[in-house]
Structures are given as C-alpha cells and as structure tokens.
C-alpha positions in Angstrom: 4.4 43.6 -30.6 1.8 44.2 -33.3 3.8 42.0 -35.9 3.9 39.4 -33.2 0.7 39.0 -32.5 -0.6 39.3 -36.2 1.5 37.0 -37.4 0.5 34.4 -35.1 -3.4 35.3 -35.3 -3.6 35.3 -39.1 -1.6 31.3 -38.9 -5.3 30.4 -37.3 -7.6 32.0 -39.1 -9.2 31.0 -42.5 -9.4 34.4 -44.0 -5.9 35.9 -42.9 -6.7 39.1 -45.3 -9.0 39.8 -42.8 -7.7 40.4 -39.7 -6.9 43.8 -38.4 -4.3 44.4 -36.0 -4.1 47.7 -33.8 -1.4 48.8 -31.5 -1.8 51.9 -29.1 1.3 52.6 -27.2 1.5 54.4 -23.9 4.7 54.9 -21.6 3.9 52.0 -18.9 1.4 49.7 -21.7 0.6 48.7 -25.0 -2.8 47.7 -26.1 -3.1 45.2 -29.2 -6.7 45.4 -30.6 -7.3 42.1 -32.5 -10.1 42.6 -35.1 -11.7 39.1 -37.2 -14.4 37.8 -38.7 -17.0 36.4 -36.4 -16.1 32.8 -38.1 -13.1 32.9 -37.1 -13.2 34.2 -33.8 -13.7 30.4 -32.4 -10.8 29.3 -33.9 -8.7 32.4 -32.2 -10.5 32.3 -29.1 -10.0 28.0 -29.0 -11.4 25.3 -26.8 -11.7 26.5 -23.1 -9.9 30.1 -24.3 -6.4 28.4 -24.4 -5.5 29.9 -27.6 -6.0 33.9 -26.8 -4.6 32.8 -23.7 -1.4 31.3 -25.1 -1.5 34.4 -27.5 -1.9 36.7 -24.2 1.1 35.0 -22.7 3.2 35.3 -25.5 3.0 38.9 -26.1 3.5 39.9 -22.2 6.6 37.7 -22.0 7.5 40.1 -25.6 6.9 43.0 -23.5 8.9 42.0 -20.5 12.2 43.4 -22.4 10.9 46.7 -23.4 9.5 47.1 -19.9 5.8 47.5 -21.1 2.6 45.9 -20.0 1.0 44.0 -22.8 -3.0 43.7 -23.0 -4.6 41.6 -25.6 -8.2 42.6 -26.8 -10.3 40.2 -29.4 -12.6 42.0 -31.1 -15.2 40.7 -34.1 -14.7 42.7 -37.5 -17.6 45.4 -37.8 -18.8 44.8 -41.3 
C-alpha cells in the first residue's frame, strides 16, 4: 500500500525527494501518512480535491484484497 501510493504522489509533485510516505498497520486498517512540501501540497490535493480523492480510491480498492481498510492522510512536511 505504501509503494502504491508513493509512487503515485511523487509522479505529481515537483520535488519527489521530498515526499515522505508512512504506513501503520493494524489488523482491520492501514493508515498511509503522506508528508510534502507545502508547494506541492496543491498539486496533490488538485482542483476541487479530485486528486487525493482519486489517490483515496485507489488505495481502498488496493486494500479490498487483503481485507484491510485504507485511510489516506496528507500532511505538509515539517521543516
């Protein structure tokens, strides 16, 4: 889950070095913590949120076959 959703954050983003990706795993979820910089967080977030929303999507249909629920967070990069 966390190389899916890296991968397709850091194909949006200008500074791809700078993304963080965490994954915390419990027995009925996962939680995917999503950490850029604050210029790129337009660019993840999109027009109207349809981006992080597609990104959303994507990762809960992913967890579908290991049975898991899949939440999202976007987070700006503490610097």
């Amino acid at each position: 889950m966390k190389d899916l959703v890296s991968f397709l954050v850091k194909s949006l983003v200008d500074h791809p070095e700078e993304v963080e990706v965490m994954a915390l795993e419990g027995r009925k979820s996962v939680l995917v913590e999503v950490s850029v910089k604050k210029d790129d967080m337009g660019k993840v977030i999109g027009r109207k949120g349809r981006l992080i929303k597609a990104i959303r999507e994507l990762s809960r249909a992913a967890g579908i076959k290991s049975r898991k629920k899949v939440i999202v967070e976007l987070l700006p990069l503490e610097e």
